[in-house]
C-alpha positions as a Markdown table, in Angstrom:
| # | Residue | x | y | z |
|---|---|---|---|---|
| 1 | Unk | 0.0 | 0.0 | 0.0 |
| 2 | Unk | 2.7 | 2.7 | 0.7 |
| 3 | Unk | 4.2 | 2.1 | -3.0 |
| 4 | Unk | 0.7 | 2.8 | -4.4 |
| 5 | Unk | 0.1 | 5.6 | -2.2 |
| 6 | Unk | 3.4 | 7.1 | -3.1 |
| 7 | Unk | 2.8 | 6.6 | -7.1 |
| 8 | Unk | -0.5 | 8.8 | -6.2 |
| 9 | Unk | 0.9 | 11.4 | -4.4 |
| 10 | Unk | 3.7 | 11.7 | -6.8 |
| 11 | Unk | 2.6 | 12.6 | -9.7 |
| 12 | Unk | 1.9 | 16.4 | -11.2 |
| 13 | Unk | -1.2 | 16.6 | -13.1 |
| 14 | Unk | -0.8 | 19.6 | -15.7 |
| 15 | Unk | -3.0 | 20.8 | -19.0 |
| 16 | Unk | -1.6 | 18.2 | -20.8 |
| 17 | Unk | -1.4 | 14.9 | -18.4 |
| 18 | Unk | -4.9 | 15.4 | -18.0 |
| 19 | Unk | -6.5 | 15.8 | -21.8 |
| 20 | Unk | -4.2 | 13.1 | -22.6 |
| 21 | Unk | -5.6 | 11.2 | -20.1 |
| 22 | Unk | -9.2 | 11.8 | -20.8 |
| 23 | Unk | -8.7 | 11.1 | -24.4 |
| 24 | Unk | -7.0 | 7.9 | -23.3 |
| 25 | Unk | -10.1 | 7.1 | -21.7 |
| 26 | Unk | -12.2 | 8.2 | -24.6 |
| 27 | Unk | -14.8 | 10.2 | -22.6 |
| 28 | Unk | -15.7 | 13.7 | -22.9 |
| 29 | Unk | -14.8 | 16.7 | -20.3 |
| 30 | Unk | -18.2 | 16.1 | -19.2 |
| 31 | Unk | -18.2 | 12.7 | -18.5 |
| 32 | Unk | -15.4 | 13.3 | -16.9 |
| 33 | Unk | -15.9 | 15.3 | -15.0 |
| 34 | Unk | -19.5 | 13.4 | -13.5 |
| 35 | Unk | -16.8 | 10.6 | -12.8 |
| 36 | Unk | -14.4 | 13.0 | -10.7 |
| 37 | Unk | -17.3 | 14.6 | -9.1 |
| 38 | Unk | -16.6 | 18.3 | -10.7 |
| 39 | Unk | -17.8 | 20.9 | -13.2 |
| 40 | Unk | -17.2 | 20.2 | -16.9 |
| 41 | Unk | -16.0 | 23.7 | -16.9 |
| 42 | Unk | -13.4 | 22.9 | -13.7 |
| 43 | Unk | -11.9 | 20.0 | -16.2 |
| 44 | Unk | -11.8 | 22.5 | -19.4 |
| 45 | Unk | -9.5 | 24.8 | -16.9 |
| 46 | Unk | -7.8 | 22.1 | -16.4 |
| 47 | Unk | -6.8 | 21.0 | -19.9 |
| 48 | Unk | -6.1 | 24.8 | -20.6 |
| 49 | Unk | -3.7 | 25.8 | -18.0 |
| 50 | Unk | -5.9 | 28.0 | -16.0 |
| 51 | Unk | -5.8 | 26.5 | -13.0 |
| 52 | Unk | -4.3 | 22.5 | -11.7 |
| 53 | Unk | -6.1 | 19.6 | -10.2 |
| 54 | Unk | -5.7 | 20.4 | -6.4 |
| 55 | Unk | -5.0 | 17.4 | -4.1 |
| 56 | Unk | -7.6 | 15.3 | -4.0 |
| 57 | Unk | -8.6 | 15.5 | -7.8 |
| 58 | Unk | -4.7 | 14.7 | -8.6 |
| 59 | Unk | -5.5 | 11.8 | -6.6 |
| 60 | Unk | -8.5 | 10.5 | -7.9 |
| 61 | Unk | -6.7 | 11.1 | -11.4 |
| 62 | Unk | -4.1 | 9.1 | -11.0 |
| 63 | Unk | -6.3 | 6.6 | -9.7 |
| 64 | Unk | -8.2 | 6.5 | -12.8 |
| 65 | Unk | -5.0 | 6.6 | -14.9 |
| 66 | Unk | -4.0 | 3.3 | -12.9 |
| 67 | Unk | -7.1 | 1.5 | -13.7 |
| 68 | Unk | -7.1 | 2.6 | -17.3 |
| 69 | Unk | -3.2 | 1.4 | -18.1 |
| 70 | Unk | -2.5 | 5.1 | -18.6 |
| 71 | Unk | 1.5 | 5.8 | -18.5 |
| 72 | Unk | 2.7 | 8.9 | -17.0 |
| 73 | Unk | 5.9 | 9.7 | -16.7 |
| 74 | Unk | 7.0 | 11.5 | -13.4 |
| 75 | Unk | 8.6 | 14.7 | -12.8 |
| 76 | Unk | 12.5 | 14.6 | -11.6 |
């Protein structure tokens, strides 16, 4: 469990990370965003830089990234 917990914690959702992951998912900002439990427009500031996934939405991110196979490559 601490491995896991520190691949979560770890990693630094930005614009990009996050569009790629949706597309790698295949849904639409709005469906994700009713699967993270936020506005479609919070996950359309996401994928444009305005603001970044705090905490627990990096969290349930990387979660999802997990389950889906999705790669990311960490920040040095």
């Amino acid at each position: 469990m601490t491995a896991r917990r520190l691949a979560v914690d770890s990693i630094e959702w930005d614009a990009g990370k996050v569009r790629a992951l949706r597309e790698h998912l295949g849904l639409t900002q709005r469906q994700l965003a009713e699967e993270l439990g936020v506005r479609q427009q919070t996950i359309s500031e996401w994928e444009k830089g305005v603001y970044t996934p705090r905490r627990s939405s990096c969290t349930l991110l990387t979660m999802f990234a997990i389950e889906a196979g999705f790669v990311v490559k960490r920040e040095k």
